[in-house]
PDB file of N, CA, C, O and CB in Angstrom:
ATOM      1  N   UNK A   1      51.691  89.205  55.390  1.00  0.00           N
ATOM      2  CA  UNK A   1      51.669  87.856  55.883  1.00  0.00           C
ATOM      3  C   UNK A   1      51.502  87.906  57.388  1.00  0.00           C
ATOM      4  O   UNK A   1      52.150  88.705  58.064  1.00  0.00           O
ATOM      5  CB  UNK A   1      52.944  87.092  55.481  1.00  0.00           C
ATOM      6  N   UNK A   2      50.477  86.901  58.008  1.00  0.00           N
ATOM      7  CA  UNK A   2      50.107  87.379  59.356  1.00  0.00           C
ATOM      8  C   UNK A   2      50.485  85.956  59.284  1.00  0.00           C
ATOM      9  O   UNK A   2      50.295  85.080  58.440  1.00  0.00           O
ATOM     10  CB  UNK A   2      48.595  88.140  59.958  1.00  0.00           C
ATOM     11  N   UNK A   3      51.364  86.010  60.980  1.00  0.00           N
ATOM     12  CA  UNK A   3      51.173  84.993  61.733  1.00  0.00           C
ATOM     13  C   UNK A   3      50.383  84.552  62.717  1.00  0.00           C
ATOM     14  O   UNK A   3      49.905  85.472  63.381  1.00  0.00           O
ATOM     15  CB  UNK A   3      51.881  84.892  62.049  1.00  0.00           C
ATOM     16  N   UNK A   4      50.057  83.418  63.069  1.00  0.00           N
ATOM     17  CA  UNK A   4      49.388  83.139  64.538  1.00  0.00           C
ATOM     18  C   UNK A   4      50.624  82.801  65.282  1.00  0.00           C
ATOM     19  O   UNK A   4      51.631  82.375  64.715  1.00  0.00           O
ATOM     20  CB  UNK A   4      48.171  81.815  64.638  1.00  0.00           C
ATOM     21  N   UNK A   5      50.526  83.019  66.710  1.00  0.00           N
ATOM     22  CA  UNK A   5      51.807  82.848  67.681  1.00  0.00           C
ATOM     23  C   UNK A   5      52.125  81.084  67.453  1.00  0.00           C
ATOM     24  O   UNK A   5      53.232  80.712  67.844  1.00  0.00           O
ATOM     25  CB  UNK A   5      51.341  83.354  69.641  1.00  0.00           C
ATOM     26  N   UNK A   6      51.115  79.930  66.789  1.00  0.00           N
ATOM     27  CA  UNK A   6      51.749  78.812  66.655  1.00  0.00           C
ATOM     28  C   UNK A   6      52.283  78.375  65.540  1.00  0.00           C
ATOM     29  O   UNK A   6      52.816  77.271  65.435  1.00  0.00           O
ATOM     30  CB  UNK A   6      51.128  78.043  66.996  1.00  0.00           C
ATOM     31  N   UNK A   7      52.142  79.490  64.328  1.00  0.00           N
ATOM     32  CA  UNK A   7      52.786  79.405  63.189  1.00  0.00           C
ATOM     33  C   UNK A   7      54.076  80.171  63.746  1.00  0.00           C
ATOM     34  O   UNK A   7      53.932  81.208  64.393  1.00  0.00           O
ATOM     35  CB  UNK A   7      51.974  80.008  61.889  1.00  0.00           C
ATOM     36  N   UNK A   8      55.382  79.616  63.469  1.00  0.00           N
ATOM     37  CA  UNK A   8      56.374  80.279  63.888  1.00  0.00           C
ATOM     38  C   UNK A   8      57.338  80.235  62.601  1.00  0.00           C
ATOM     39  O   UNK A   8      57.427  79.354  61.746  1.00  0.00           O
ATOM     40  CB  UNK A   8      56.903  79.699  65.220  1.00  0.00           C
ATOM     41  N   UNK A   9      57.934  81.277  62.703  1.00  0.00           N
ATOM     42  CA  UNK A   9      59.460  81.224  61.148  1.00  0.00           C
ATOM     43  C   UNK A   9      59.981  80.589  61.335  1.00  0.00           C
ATOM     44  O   UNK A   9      60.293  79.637  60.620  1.00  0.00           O
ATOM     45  CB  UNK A   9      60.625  82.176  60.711  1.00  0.00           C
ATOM     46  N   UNK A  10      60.429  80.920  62.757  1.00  0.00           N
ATOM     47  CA  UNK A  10      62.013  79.566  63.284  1.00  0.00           C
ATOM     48  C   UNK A  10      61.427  79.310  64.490  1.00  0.00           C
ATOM     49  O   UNK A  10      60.713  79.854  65.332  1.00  0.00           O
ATOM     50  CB  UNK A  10      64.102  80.228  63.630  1.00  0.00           C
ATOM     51  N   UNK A  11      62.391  77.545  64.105  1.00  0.00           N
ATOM     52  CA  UNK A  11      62.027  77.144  64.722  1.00  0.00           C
ATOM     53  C   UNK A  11      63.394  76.623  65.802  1.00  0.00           C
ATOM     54  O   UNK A  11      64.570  76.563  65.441  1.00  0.00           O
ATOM     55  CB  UNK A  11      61.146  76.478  64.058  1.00  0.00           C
ATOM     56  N   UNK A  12      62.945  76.334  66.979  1.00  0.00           N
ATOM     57  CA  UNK A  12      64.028  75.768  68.140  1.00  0.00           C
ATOM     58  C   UNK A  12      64.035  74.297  67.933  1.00  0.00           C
ATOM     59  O   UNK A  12      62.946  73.734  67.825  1.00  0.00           O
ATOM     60  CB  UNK A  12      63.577  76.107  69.837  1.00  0.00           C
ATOM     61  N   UNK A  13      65.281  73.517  67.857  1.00  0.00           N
ATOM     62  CA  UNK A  13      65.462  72.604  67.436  1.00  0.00           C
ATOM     63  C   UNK A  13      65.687  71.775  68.966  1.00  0.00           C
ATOM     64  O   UNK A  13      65.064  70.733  69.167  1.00  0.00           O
ATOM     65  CB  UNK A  13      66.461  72.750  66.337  1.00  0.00           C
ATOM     66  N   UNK A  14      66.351  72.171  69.703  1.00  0.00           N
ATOM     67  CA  UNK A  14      66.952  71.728  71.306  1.00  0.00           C
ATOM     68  C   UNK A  14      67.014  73.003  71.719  1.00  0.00           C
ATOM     69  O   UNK A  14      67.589  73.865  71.055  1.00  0.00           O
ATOM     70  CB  UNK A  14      68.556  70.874  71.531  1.00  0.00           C
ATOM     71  N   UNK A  15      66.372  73.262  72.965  1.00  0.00           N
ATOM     72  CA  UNK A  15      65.984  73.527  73.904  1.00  0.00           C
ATOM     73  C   UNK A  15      65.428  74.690  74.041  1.00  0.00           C
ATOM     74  O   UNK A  15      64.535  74.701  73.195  1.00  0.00           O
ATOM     75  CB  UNK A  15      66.679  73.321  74.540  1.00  0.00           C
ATOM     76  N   UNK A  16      65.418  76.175  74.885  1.00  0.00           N
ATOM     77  CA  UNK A  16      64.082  76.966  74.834  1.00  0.00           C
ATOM     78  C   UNK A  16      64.971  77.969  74.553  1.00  0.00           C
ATOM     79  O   UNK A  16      66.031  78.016  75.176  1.00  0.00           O
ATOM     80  CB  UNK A  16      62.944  77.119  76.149  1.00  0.00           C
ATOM     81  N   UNK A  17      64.663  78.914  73.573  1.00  0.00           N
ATOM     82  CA  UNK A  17      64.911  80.473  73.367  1.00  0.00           C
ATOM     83  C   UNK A  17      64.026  81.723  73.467  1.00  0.00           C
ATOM     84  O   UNK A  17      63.048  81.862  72.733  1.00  0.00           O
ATOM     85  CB  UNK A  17      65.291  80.590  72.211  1.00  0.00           C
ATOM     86  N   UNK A  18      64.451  82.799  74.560  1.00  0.00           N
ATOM     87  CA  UNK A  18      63.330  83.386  75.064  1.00  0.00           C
ATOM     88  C   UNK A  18      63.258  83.951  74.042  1.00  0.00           C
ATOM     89  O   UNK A  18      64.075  83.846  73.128  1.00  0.00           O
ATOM     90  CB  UNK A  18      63.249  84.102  76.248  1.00  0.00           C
ATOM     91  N   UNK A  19      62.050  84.786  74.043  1.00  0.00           N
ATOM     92  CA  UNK A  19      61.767  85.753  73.096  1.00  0.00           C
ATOM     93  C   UNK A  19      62.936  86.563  72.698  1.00  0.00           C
ATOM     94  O   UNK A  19      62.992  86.869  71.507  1.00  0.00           O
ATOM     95  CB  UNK A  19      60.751  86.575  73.566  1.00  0.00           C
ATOM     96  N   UNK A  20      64.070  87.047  73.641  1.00  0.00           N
ATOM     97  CA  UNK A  20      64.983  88.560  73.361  1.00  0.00           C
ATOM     98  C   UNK A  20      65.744  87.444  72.199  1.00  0.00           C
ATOM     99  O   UNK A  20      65.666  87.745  71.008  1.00  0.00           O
ATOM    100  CB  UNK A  20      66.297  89.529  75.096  1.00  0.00           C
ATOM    101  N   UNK A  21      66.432  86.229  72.584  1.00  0.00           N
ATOM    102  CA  UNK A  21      67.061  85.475  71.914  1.00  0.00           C
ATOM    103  C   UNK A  21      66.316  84.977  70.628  1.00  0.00           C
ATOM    104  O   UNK A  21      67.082  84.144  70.142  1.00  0.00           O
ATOM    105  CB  UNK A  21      67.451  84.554  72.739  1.00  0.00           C
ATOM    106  N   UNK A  22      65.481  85.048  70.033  1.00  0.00           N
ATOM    107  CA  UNK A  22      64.533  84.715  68.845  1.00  0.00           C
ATOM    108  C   UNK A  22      64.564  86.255  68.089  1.00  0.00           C
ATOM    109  O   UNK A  22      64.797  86.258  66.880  1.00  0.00           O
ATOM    110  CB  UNK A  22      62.764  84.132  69.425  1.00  0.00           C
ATOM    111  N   UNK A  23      64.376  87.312  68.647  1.00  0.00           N
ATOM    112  CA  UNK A  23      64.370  88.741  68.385  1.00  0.00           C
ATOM    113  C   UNK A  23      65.547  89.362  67.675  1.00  0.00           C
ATOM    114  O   UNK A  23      65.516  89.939  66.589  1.00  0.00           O
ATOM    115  CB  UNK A  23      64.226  89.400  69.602  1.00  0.00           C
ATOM    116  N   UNK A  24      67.135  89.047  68.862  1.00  0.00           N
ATOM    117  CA  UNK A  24      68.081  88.760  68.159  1.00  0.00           C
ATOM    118  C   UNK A  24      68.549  88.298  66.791  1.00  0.00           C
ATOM    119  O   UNK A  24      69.072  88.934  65.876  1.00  0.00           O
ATOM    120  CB  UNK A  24      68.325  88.284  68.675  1.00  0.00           C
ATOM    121  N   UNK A  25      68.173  86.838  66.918  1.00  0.00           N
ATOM    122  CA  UNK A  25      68.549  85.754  65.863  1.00  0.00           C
ATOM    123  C   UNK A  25      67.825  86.389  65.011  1.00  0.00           C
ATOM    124  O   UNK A  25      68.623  86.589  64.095  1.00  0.00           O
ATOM    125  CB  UNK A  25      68.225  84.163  66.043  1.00  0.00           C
ATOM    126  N   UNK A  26      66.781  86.866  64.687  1.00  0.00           N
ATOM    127  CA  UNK A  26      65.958  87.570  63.338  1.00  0.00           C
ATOM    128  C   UNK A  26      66.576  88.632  63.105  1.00  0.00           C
ATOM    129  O   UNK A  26      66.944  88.833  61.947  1.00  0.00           O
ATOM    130  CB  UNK A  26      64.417  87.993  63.460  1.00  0.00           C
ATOM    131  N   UNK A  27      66.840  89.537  64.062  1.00  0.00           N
ATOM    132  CA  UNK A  27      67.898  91.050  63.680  1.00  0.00           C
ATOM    133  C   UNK A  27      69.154  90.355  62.784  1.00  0.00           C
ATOM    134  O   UNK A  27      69.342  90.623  61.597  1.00  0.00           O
ATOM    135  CB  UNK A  27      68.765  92.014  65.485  1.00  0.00           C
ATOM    136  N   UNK A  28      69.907  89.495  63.501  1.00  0.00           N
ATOM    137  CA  UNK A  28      71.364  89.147  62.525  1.00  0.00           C
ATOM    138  C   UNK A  28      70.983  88.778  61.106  1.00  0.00           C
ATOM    139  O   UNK A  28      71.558  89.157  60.086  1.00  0.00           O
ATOM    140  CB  UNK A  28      72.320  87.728  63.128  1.00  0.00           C
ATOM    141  N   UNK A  29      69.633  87.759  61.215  1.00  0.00           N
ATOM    142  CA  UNK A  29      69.469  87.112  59.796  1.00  0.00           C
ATOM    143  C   UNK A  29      68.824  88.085  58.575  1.00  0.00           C
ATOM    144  O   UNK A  29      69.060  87.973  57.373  1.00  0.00           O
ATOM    145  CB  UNK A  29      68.461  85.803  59.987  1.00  0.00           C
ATOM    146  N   UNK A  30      68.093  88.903  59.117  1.00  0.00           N
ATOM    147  CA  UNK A  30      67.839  90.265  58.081  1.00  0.00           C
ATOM    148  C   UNK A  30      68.518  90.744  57.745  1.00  0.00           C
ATOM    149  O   UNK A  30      68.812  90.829  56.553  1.00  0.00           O
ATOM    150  CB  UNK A  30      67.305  91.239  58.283  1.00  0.00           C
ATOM    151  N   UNK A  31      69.290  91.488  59.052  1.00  0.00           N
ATOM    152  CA  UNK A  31      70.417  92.308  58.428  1.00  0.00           C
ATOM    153  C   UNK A  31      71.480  91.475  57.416  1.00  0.00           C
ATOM    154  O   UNK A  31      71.687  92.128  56.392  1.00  0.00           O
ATOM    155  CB  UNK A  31      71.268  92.947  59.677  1.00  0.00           C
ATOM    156  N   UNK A  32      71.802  90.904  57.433  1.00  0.00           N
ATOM    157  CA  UNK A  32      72.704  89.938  56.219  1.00  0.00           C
ATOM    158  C   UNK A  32      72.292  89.400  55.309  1.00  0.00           C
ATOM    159  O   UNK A  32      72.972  88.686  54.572  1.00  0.00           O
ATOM    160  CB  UNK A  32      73.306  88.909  56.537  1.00  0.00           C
ATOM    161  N   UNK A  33      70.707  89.710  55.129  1.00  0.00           N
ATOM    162  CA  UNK A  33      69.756  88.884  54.069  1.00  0.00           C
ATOM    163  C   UNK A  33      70.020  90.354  53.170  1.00  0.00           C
ATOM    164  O   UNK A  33      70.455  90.369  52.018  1.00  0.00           O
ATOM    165  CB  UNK A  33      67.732  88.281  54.642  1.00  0.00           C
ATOM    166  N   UNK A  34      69.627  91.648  54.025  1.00  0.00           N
ATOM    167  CA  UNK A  34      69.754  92.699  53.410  1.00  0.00           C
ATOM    168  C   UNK A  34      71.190  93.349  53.231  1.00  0.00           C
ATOM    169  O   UNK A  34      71.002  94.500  52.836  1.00  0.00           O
ATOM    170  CB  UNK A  34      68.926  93.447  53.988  1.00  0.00           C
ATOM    171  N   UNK A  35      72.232  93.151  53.329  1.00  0.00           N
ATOM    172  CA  UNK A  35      73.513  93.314  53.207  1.00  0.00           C
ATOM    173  C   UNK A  35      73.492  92.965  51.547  1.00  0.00           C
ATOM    174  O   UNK A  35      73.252  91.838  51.114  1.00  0.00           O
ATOM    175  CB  UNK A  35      74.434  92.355  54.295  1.00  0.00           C
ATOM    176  N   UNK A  36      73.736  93.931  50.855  1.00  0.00           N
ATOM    177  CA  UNK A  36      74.643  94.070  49.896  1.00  0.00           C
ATOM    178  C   UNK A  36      76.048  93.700  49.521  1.00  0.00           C
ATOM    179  O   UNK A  36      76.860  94.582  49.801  1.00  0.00           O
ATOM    180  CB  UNK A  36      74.636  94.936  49.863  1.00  0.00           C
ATOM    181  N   UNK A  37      76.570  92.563  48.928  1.00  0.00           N
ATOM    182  CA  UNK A  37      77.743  92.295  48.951  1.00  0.00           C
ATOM    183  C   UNK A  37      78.248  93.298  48.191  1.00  0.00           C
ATOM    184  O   UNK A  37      77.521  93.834  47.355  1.00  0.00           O
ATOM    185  CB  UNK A  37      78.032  91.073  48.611  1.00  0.00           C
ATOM    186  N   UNK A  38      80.046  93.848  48.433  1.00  0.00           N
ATOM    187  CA  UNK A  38      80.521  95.053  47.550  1.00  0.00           C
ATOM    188  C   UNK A  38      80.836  94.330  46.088  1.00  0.00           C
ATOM    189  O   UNK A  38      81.394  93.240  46.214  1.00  0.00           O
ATOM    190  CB  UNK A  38      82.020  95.886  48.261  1.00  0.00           C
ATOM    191  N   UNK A  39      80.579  94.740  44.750  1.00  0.00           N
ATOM    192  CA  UNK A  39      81.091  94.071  44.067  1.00  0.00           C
ATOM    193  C   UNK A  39      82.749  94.299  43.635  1.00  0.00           C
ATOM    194  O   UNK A  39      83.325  95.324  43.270  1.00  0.00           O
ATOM    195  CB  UNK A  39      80.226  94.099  43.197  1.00  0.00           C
ATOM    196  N   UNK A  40      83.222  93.008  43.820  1.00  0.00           N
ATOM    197  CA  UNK A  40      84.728  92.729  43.261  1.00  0.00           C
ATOM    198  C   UNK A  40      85.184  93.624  42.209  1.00  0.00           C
ATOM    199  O   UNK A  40      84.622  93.635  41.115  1.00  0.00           O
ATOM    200  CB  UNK A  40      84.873  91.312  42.653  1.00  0.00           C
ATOM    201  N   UNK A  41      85.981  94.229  42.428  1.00  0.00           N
ATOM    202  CA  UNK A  41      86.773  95.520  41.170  1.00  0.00           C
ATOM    203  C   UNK A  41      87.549  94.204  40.128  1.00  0.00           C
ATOM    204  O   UNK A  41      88.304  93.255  40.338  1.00  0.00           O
ATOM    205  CB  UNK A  41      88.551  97.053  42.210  1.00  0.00           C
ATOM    206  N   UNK A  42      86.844  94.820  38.914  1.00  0.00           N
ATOM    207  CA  UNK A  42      87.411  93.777  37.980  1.00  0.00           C
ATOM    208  C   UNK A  42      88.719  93.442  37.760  1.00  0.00           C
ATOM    209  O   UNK A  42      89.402  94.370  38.193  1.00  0.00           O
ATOM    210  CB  UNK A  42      87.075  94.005  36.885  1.00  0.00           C
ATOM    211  N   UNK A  43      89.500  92.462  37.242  1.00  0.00           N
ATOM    212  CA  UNK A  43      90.748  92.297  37.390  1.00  0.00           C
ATOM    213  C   UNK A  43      90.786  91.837  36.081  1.00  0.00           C
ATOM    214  O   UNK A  43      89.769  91.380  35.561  1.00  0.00           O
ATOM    215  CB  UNK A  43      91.271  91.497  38.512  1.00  0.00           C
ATOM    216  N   UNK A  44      91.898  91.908  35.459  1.00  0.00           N
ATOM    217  CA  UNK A  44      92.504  91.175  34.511  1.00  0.00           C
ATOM    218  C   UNK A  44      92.899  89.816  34.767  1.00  0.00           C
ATOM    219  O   UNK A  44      92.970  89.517  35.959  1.00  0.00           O
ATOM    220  CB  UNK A  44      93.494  91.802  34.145  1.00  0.00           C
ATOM    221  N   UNK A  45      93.200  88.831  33.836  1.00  0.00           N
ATOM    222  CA  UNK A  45      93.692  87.663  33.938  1.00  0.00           C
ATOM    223  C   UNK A  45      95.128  87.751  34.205  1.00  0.00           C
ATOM    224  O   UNK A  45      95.921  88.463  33.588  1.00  0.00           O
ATOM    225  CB  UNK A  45      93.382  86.944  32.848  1.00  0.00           C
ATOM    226  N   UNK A  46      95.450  86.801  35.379  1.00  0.00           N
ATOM    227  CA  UNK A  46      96.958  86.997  35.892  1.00  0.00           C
ATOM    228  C   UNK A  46      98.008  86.098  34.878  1.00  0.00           C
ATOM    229  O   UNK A  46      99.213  86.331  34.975  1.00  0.00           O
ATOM    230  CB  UNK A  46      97.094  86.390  37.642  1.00  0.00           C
ATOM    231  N   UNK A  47      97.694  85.425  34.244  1.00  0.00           N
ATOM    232  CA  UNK A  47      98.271  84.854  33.043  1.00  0.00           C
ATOM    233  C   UNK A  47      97.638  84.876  31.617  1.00  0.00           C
ATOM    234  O   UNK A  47      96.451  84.963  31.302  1.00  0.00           O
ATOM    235  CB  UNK A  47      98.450  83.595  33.335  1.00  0.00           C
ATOM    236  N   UNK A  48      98.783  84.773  30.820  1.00  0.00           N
ATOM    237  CA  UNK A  48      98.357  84.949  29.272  1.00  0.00           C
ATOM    238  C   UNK A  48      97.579  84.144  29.115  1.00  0.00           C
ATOM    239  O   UNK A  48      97.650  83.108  29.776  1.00  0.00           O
ATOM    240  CB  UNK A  48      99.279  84.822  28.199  1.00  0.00           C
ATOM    241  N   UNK A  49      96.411  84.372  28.042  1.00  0.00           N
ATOM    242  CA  UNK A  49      95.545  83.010  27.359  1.00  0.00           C
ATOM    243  C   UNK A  49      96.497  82.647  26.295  1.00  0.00           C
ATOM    244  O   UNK A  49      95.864  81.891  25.557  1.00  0.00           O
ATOM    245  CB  UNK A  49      93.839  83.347  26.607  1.00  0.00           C
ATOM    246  N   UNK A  50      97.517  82.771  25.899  1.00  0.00           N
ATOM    247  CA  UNK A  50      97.793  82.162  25.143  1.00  0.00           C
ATOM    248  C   UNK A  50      99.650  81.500  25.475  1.00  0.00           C
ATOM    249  O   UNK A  50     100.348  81.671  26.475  1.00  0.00           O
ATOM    250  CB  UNK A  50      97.356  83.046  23.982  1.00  0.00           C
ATOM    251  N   UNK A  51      99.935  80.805  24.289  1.00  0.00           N
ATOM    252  CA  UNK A  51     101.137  79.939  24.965  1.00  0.00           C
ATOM    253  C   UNK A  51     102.329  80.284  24.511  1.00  0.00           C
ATOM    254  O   UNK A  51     102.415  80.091  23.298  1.00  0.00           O
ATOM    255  CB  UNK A  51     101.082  78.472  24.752  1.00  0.00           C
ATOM    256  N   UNK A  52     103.277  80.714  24.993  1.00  0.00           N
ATOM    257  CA  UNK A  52     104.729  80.964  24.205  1.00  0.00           C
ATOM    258  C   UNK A  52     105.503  79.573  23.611  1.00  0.00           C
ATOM    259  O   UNK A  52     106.339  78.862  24.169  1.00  0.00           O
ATOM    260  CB  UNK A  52     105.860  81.712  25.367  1.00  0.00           C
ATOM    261  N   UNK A  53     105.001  79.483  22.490  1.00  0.00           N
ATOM    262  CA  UNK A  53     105.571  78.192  21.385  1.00  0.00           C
ATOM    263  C   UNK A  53     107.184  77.864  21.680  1.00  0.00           C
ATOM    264  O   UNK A  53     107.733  76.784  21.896  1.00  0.00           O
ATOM    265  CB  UNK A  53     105.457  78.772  19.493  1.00  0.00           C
ATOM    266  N   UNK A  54     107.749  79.265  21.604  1.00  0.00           N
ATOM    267  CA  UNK A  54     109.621  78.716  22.370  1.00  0.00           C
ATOM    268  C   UNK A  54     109.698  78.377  23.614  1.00  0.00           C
ATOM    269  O   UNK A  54     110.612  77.616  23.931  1.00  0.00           O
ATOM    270  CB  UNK A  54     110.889  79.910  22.478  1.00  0.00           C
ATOM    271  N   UNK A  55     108.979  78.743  24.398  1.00  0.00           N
ATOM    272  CA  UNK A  55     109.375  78.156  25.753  1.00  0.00           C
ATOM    273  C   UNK A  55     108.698  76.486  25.918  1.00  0.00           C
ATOM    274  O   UNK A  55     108.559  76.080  27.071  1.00  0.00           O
ATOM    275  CB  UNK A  55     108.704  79.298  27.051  1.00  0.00           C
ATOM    276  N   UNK A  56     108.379  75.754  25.004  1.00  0.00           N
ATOM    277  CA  UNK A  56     107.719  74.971  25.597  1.00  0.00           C
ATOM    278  C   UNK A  56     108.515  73.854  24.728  1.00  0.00           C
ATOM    279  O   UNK A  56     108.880  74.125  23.584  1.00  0.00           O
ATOM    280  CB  UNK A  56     106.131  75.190  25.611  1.00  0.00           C
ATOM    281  N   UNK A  57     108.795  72.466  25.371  1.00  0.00           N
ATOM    282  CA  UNK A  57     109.652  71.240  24.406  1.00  0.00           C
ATOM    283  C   UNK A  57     109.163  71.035  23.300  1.00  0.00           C
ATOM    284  O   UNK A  57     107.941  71.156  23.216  1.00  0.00           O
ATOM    285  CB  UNK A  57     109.728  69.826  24.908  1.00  0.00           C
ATOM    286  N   UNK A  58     109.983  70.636  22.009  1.00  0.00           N
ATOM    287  CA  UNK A  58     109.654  70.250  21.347  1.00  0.00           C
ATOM    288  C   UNK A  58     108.702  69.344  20.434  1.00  0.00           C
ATOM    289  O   UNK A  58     108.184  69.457  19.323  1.00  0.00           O
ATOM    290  CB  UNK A  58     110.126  70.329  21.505  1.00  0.00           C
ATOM    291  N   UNK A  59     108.737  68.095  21.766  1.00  0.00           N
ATOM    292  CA  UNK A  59     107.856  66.800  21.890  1.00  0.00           C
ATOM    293  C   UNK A  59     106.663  66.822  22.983  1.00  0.00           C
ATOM    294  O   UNK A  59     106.975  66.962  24.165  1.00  0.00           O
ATOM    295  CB  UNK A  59     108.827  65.579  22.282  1.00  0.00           C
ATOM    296  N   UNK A  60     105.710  66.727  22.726  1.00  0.00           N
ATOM    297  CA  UNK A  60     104.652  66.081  23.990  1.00  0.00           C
ATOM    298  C   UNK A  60     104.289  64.513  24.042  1.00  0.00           C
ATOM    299  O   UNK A  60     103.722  64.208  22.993  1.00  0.00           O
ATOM    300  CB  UNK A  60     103.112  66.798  23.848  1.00  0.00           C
ATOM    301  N   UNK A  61     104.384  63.765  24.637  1.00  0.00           N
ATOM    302  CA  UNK A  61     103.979  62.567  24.540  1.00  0.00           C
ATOM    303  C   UNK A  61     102.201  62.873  24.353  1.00  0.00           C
ATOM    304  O   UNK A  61     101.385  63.547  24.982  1.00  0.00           O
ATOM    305  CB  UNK A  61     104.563  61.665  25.899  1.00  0.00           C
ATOM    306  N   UNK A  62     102.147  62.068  23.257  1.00  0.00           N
ATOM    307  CA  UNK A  62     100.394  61.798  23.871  1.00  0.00           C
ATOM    308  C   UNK A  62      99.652  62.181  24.596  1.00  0.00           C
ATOM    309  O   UNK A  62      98.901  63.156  24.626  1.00  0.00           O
ATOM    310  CB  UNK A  62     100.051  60.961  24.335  1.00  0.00           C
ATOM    311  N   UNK A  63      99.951  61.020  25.508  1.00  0.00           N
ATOM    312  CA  UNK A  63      99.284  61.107  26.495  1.00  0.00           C
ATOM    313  C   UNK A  63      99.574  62.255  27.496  1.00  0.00           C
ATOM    314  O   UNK A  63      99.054  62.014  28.586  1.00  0.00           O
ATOM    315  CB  UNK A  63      99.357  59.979  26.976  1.00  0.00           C
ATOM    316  N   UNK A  64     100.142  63.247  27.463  1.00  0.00           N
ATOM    317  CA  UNK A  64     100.351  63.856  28.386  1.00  0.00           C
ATOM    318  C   UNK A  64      99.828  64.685  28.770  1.00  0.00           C
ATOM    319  O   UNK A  64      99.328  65.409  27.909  1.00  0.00           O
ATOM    320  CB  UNK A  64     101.061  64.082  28.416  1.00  0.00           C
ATOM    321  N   UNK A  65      99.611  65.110  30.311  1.00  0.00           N
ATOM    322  CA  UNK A  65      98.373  66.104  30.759  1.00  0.00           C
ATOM    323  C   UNK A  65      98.621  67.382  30.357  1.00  0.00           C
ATOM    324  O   UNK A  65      97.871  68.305  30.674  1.00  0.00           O
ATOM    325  CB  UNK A  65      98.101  66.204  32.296  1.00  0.00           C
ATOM    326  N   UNK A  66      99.853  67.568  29.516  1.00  0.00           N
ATOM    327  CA  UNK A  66      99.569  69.114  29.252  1.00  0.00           C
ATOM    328  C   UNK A  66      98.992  69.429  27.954  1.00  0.00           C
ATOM    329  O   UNK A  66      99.297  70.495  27.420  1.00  0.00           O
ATOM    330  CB  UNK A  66     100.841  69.947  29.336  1.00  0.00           C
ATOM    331  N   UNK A  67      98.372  68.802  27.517  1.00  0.00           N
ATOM    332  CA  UNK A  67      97.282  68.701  25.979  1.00  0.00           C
ATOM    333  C   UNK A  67      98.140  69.408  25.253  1.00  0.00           C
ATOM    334  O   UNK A  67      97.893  69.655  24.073  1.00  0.00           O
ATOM    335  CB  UNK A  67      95.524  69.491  25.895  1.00  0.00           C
TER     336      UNK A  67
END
């Protein structure tokens, strides 16, 4: 992909960025485009999927948010 110097990637929104500052800003945004996130070491679920029937009241109303 070729540019012409008036086709530009980025663009300056307010006010002038010299070239070193445009040069920059492309070094940070690659490098983090190309950054590999580490993947998360799997975990178990920190609570049971399921429900302990004695610990819980006898009655639920209806309506109540604990289904």
């Amino acid at each position: 992909m070729s540019l012409n110097p008036a086709e530009s990637v980025l663009r300056v929104e307010k006010g002038h960025a010299a070239p070193e500052e445009l040069a920059a800003i492309t070094a940070v945004l690659m490098a983090r485009a190309a950054a590999r996130p580490a993947a998360p070491a799997h975990r178990g679920r920190d609570t049971a999927g399921w429900r302990r029937l004695e610990r819980t009241p006898g009655f639920r109303a209806p309506h109540s948010w604990q289904g």
